[in-house]
C-alpha positions as CSV (number, residue, x, y, z in Angstrom):
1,X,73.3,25.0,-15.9
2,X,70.2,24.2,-14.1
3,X,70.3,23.6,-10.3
4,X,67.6,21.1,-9.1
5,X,66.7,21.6,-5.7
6,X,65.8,18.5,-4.5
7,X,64.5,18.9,-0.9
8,X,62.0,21.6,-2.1
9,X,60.6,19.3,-5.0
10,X,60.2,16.4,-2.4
11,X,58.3,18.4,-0.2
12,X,56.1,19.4,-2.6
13,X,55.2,16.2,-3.7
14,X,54.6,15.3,0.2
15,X,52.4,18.2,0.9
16,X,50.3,17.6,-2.1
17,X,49.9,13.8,-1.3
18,X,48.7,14.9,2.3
19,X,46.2,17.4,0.2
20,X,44.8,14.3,-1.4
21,X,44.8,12.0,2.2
22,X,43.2,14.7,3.4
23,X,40.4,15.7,1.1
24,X,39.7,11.6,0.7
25,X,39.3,11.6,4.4
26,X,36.5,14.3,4.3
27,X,35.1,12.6,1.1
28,X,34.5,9.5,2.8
29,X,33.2,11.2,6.0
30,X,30.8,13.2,4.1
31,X,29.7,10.3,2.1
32,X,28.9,8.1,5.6
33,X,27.3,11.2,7.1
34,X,25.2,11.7,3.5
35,X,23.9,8.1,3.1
36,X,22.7,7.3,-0.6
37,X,18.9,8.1,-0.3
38,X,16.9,4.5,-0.6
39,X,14.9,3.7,-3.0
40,X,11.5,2.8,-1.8
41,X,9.0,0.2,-3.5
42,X,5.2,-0.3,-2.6
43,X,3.7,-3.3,-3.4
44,X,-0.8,-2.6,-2.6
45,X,-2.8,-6.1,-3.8
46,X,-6.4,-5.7,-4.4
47,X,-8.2,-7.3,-1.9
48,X,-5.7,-9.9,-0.6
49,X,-6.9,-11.2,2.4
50,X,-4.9,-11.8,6.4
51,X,-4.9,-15.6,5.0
52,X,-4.6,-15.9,1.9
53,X,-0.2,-16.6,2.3
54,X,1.7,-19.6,3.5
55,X,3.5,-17.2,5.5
56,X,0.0,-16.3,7.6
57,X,-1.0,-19.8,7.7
58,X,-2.1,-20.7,4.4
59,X,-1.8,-24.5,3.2
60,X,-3.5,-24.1,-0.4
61,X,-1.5,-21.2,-1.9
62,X,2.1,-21.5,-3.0
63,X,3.5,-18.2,-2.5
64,X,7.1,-19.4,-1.8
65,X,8.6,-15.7,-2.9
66,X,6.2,-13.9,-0.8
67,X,7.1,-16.3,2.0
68,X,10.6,-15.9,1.6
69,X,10.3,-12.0,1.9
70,X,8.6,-12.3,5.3
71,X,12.1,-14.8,6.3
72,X,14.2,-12.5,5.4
73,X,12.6,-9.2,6.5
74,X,9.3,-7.8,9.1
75,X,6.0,-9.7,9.3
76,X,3.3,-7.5,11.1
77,X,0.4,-9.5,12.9
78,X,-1.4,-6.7,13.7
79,X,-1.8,-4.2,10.4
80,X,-4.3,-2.7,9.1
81,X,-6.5,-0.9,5.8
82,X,-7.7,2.7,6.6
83,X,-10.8,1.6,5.1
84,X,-12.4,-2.0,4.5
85,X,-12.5,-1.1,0.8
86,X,-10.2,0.1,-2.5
87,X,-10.5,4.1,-2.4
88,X,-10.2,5.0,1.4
89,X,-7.1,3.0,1.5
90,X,-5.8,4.8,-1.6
91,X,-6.2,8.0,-0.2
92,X,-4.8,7.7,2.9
93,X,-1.6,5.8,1.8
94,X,-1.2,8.6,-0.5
95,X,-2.1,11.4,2.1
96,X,-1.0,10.3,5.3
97,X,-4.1,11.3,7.1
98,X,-7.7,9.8,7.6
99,X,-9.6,9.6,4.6
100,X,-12.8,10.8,6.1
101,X,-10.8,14.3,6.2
102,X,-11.4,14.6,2.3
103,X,-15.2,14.0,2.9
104,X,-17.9,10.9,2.7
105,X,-17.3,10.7,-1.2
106,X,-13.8,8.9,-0.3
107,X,-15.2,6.7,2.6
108,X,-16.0,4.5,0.4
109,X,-15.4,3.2,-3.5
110,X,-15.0,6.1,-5.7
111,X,-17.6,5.3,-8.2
112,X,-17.3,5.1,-12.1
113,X,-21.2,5.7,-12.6
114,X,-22.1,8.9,-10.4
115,X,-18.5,9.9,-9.9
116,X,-16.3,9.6,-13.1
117,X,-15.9,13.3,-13.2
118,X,-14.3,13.2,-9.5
119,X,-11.6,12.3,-7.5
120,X,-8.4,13.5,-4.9
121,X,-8.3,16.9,-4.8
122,X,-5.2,17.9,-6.7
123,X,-3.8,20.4,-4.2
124,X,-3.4,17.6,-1.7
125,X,0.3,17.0,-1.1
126,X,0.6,13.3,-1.9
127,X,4.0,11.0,-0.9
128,X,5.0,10.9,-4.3
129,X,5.2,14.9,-4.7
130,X,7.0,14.8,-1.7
131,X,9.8,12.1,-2.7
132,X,9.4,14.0,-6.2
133,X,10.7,17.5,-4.3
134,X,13.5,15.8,-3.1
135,X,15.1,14.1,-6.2
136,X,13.2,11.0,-6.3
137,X,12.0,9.3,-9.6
138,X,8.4,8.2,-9.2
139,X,6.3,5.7,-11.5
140,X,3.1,4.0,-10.5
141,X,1.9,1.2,-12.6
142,X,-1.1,-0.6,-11.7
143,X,-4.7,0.4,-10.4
144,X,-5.4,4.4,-9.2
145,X,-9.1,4.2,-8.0
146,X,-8.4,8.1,-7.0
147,X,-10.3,9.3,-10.0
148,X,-10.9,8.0,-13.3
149,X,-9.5,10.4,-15.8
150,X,-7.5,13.9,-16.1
151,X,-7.0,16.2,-14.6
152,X,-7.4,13.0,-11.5
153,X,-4.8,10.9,-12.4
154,X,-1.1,10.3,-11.1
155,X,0.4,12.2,-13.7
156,X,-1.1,15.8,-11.7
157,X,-0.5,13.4,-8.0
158,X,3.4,13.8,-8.3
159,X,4.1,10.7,-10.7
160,X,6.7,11.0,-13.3
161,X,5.2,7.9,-15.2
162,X,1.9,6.1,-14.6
163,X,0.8,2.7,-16.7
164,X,-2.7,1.1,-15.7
165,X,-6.0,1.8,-15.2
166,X,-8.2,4.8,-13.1
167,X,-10.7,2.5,-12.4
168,X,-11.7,0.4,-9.7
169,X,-11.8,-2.9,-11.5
170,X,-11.1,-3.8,-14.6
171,X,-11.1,-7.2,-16.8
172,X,-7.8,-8.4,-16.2
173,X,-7.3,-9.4,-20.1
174,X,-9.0,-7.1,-22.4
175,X,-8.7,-4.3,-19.5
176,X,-12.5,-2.7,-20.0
177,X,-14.1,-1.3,-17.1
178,X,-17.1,-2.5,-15.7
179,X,-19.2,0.4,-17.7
180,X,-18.0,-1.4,-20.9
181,X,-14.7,1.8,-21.4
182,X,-11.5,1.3,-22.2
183,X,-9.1,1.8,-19.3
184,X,-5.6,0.9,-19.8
185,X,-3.4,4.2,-19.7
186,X,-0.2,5.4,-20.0
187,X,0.7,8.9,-18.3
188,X,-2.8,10.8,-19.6
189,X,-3.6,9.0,-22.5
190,X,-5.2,5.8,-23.2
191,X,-3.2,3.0,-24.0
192,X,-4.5,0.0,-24.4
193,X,-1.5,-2.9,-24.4
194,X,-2.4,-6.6,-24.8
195,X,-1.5,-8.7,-21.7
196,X,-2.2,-9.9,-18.5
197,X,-2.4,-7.1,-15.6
198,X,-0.2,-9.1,-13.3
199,X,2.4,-9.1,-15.7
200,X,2.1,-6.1,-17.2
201,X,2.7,-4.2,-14.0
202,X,5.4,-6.1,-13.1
203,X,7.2,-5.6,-16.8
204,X,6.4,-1.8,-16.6
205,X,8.0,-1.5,-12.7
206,X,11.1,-3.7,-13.7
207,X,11.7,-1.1,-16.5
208,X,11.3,1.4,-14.7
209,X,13.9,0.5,-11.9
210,X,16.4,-0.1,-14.8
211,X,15.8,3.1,-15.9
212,X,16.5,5.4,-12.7
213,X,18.8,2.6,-10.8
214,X,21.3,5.3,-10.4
215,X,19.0,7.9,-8.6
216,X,17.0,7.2,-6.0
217,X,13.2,6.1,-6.7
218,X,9.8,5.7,-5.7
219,X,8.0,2.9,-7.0
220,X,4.0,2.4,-6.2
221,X,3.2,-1.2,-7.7
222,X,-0.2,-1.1,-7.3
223,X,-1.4,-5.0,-8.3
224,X,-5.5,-4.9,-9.9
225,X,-5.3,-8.9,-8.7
226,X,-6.7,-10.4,-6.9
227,X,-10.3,-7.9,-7.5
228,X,-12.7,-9.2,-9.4
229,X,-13.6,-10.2,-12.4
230,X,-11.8,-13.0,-10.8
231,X,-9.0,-14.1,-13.8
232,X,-6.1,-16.1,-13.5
233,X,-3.4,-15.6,-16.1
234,X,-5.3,-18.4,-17.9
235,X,-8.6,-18.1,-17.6
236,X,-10.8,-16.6,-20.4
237,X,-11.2,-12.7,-21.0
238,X,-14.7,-11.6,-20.2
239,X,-15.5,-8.0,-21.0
240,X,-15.7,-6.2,-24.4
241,X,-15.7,-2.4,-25.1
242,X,-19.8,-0.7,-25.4
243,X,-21.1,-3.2,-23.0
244,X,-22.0,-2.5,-19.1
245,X,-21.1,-5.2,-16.7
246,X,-22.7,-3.9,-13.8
247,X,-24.8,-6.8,-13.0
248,X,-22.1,-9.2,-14.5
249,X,-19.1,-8.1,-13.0
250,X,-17.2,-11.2,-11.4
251,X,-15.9,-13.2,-14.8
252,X,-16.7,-16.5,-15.8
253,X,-17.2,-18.6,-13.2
254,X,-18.1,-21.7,-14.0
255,X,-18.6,-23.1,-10.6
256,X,-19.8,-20.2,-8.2
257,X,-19.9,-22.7,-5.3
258,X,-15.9,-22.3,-5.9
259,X,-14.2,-19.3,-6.8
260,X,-11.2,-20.1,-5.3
261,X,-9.2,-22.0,-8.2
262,X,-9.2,-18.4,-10.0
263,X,-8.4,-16.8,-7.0
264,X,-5.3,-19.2,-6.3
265,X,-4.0,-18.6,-9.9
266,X,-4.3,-14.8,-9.3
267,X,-2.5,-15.0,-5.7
268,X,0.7,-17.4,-7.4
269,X,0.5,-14.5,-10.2
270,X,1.2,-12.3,-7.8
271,X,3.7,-14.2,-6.3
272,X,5.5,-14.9,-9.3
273,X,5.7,-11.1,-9.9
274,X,7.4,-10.3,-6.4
275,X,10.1,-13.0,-7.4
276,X,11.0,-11.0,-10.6
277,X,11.3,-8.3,-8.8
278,X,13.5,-9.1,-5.7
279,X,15.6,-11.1,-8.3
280,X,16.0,-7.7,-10.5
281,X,16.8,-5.5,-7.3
282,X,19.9,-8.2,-6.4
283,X,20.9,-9.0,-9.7
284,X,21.4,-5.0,-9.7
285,X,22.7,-4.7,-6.4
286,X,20.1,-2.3,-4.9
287,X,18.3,-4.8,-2.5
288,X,21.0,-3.2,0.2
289,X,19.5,0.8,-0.6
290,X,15.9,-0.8,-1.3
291,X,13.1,-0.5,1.4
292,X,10.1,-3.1,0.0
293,X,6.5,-3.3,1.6
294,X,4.4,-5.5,0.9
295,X,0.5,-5.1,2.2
296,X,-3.0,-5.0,1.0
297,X,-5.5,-2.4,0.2
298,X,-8.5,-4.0,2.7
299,X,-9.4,-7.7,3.5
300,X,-10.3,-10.7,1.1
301,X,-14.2,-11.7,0.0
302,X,-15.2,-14.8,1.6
303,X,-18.8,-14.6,0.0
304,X,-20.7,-12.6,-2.0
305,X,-24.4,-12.4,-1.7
306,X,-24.1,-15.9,-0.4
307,X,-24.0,-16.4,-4.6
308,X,-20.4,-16.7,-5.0
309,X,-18.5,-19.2,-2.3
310,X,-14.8,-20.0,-1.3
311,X,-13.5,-16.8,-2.5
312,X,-10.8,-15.4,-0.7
313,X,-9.1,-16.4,3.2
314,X,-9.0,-14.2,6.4
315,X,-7.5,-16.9,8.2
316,X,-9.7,-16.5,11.8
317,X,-10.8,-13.2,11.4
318,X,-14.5,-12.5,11.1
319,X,-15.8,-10.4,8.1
320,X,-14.5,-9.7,4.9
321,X,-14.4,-6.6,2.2
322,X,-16.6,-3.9,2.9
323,X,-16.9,-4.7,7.0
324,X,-15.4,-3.0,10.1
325,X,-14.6,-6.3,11.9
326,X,-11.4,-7.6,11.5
327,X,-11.8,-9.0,8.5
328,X,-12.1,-6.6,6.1
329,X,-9.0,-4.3,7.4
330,X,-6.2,-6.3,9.0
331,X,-4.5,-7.2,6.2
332,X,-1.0,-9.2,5.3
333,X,2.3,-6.4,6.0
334,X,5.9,-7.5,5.2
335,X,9.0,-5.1,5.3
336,X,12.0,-6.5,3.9
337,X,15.2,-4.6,3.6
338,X,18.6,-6.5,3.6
339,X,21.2,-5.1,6.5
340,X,18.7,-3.0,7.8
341,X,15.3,-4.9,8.9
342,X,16.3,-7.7,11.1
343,X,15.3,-11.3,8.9
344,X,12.6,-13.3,10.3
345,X,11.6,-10.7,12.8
346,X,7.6,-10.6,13.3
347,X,5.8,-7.8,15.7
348,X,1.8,-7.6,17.0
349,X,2.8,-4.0,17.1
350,X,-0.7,-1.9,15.7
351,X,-0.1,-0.1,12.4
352,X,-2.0,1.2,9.4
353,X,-1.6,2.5,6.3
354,X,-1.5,6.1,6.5
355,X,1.9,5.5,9.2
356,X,3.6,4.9,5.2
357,X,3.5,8.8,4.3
358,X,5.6,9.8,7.2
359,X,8.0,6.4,7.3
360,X,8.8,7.5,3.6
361,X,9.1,10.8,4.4
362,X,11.3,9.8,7.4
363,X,13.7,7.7,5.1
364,X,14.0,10.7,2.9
365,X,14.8,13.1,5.5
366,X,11.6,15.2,4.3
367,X,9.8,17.1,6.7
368,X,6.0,17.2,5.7
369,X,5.0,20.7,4.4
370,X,1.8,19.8,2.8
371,X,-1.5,21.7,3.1
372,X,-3.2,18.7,5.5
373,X,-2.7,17.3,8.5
374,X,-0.6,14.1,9.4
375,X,-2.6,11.7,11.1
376,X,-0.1,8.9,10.5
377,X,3.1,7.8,12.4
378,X,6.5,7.2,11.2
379,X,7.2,3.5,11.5
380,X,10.9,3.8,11.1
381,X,11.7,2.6,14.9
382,X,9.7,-0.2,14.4
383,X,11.1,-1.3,11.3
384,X,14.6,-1.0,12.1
385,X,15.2,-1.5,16.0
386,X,11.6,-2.9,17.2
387,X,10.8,0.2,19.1
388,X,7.5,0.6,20.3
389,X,5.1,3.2,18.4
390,X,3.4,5.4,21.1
391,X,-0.2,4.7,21.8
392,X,-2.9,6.0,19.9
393,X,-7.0,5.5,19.1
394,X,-7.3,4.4,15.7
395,X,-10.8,4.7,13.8
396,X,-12.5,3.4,10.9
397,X,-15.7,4.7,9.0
398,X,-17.9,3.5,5.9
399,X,-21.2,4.5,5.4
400,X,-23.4,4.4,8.9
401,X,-20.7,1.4,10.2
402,X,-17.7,2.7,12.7
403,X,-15.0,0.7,14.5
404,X,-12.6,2.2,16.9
405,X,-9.6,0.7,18.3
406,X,-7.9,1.4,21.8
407,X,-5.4,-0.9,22.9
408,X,-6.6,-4.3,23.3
409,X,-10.6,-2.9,22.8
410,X,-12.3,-2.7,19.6
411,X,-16.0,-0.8,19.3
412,X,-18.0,-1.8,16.6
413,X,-21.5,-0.2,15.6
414,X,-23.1,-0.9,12.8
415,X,-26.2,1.0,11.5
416,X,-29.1,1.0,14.2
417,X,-27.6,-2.0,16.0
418,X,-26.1,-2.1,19.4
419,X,-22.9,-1.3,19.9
420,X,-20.5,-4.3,20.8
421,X,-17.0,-4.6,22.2
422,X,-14.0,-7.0,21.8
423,X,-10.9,-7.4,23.2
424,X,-8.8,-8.4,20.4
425,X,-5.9,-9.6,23.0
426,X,-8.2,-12.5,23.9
427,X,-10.4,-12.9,20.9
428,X,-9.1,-11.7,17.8
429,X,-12.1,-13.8,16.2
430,X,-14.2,-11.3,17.6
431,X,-16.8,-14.0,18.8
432,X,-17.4,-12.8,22.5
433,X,-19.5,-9.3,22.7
434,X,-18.2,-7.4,26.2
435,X,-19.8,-4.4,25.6
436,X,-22.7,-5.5,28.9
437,X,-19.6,-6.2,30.7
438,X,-18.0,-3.4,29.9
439,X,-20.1,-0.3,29.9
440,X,-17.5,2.3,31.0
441,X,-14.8,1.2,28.1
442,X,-17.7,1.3,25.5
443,X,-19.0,4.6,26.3
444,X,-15.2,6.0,26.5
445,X,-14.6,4.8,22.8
446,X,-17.6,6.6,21.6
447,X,-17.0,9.7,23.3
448,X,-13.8,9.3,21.6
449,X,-15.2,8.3,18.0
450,X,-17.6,11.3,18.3
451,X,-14.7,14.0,19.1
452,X,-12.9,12.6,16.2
453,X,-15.8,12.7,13.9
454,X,-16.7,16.2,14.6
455,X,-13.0,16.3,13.3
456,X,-12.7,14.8,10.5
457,X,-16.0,16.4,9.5
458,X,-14.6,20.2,9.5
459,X,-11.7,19.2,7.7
460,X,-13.7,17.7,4.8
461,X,-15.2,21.0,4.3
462,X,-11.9,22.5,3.3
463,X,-12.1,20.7,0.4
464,X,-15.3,20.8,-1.0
């Protein structure tokens, strides 16, 4: 006969429950002290300019999806391009330092004439090989402009997946470049698909999130719209394979006067495609791990060559593309996180685009190895508790025209002209030169721009 002993059996089973409390108490602990790493998506547009929304003011573009990101997340007043054109930006979103650090060739647009064979030197340490070292997924879909073909393109930069083109512009249709080549790619080869860029990128980054929802990703949408040749979703293709379009690079405009109706269409494109995907990231639950920013590469055309009329809006900035005044680099910024940026929050707080490398670094818990320097700043505090960022001098440099920024002052000197100071505090329109006034300030700021360019100008020379 077989004696049970009861008391011994039930403190087993009590002791091995307590195991279990106990080890799903340290679980859960662990689990809040390991947050989930977030998945970050960038969203660049190609030459979208500070008023060219509703939600900065303006009245002839619907962009309700756009405008409903900036309710329910962080609207910057105050943000800016590294570079009043495509390729500086590029670089330093990617690089997290000044672009004029990799040398004049990338203080301006990387050209597809005299510099196809070029582009970012490949052992730069770019975001996405960062986020990449770290678990992340990465796929960029859209334009590159960092060099036109292997070994320069994202696939050696630390993407996983890459779909689009190398180029700086492209037909938005029949996707030739404006030296008559095909350009559409997928990962290193070309792959030419039929269909509108807009959408497209958008189908490419929505399968892509599908694909790695269950790891943590890095997404770089990088939108061709709203660059020229200037094609809404219906207008006519315009460039076939063999032929240069150097001198006819804008697309069929039948009324150069107004170039805006093409433009608008392009803008609601792009509108449309950041409704598709906010509706994807909440119909799969990840808007609450999702960090999205939304900005622009440099600011809209106005004009061009006085040829080409009602282009593009910069609201009451002066410039456009391809200038230092205000115009061509403070561009459109939205952050939008559910639970963790504030909705409806807007700062004039100063920020630019290379602060992205070390806010995604930040949000990865990554600390920077690369070989370069780290010009930018983290913009986590500001994103999620409205801190202030510490001050700093921030510069700007294309060709022979410089712009520095101090506070309230801007400096700008372009070419053999004088030099001329604003105070943006009082007149962001930049329509009242103090530099007479204000002798001491100016000659500070270039004493400052000249330190930094002697700078910037040794550490190009590391990568030539």
């Amino acid at each position: 006969m077989v004696t049970v002993n009861f008391k011994n059996s039930l403190g087993k089973q009590f002791a091995f429950l307590f195991l279990i409390l106990i080890v799903l108490q340290f679980s859960c602990r662990s689990k809040e002290q390991n947050p989930k790493q977030p998945n970050i998506i960038l969203i660049l547009i190609d030459d979208l300019g500070y008023g060219d929304l509703g939600c900065y003011g303006n009245k002839l573009n619907n962009t309700p999806h756009i405008d409903r990101l900036s309710e329910e997340g962080l609207l910057l007043t105050d943000f800016h391009s590294n570079g009043p054109m495509c390729t500086p930006t590029r670089a330093s979103l990617l690089t997290g330092m000044y672009q004029n650090r990799l040398g004049e060739m990338f203080e301006g647009p990387l050209s597809g004439k005299t510099q196809y064979d070029k582009g970012m030197p490949l052992e730069i340490t770019t975001i996405a090989e960062l986020l990449k070292s770290r678990g992340y997924a990465t796929g960029m879909f859209g334009k590159w402009h960092l060099g036109y073909k292997l070994p320069f393109l994202p696939v050696n930069q630390g993407f996983d997946e890459f779909r689009g083109l190398g180029a700086g512009d492209g037909d938005h249709h029949s996707h030739i470049d404006r030296w008559g080549r095909e350009d559409w790619w997928h990962n290193g080869s070309l792959d030419m698909e039929n269909g509108y860029s807009v959408d497209l990128i958008t189908q490419h980054s929505k399968e892509f999130i599908t694909k790695n929802k269950d790891n943590p990703f890095f997404l770089y949408m990088a939108h061709l719209a709203i660059h020229f040749p200037w094609q809404g979703p219906n207008d006519p293709p315009h460039r076939q394979k063999g032929t240069s379009y150097e001198d006819d690079k804008w697309g069929i405009i039948p009324d150069r006067e107004n170039v805006h109706p093409h433009v608008k269409a392009m803008v609601e494109a792009v509108d449309q495609s950041v409704g598709e995907l906010i509706a994807m990231l909440k119909d799969l639950h990840l808007e609450e791990n999702t960090l999205v920013i939304f900005t622009s590469d440099n600011g809209g055309y106005i004009h061009y060559n006085h040829e080409f009329k009602n282009i593009s809006s910069n609201g009451v900035l002066r410039g456009q593309k391809a200038e230092v005044y205000e115009g061509g680099h403070r561009v459109p910024f939205i952050a939008w996180w559910p639970g963790k940026i504030p909705a409806g929050t807007k700062s004039d707080q100063t920020a630019i685009t290379m602060d992205l490398y070390p806010t995604f670094a930040e949000l990865a818990n990554i600390q920077p190895t690369g070989n370069q320097p780290l010009d930018g700043t983290s913009l986590t505090g500001l994103l999620f508790e409205d801190k202030r960022l510490p001050e700093r001098t921030l510069f700007w440099k294309m060709d022979n025209e410089i712009a520095v920024r101090q506070g309230p002052w801007k400096l700008v000197k372009l070419g053999d002209h004088p030099a001329e100071l604003y105070n943006l505090d009082q007149d962001i329109s930049e329509a009242n030169d103090l530099s007479k006034n204000e002798v001491l300030i100016v000659e500070q700021l270039f004493s400052t721009y000249s330190d930094w360019e002697m700078e910037m100008q040794e550490g190009a020379s590391k990568w030539k």
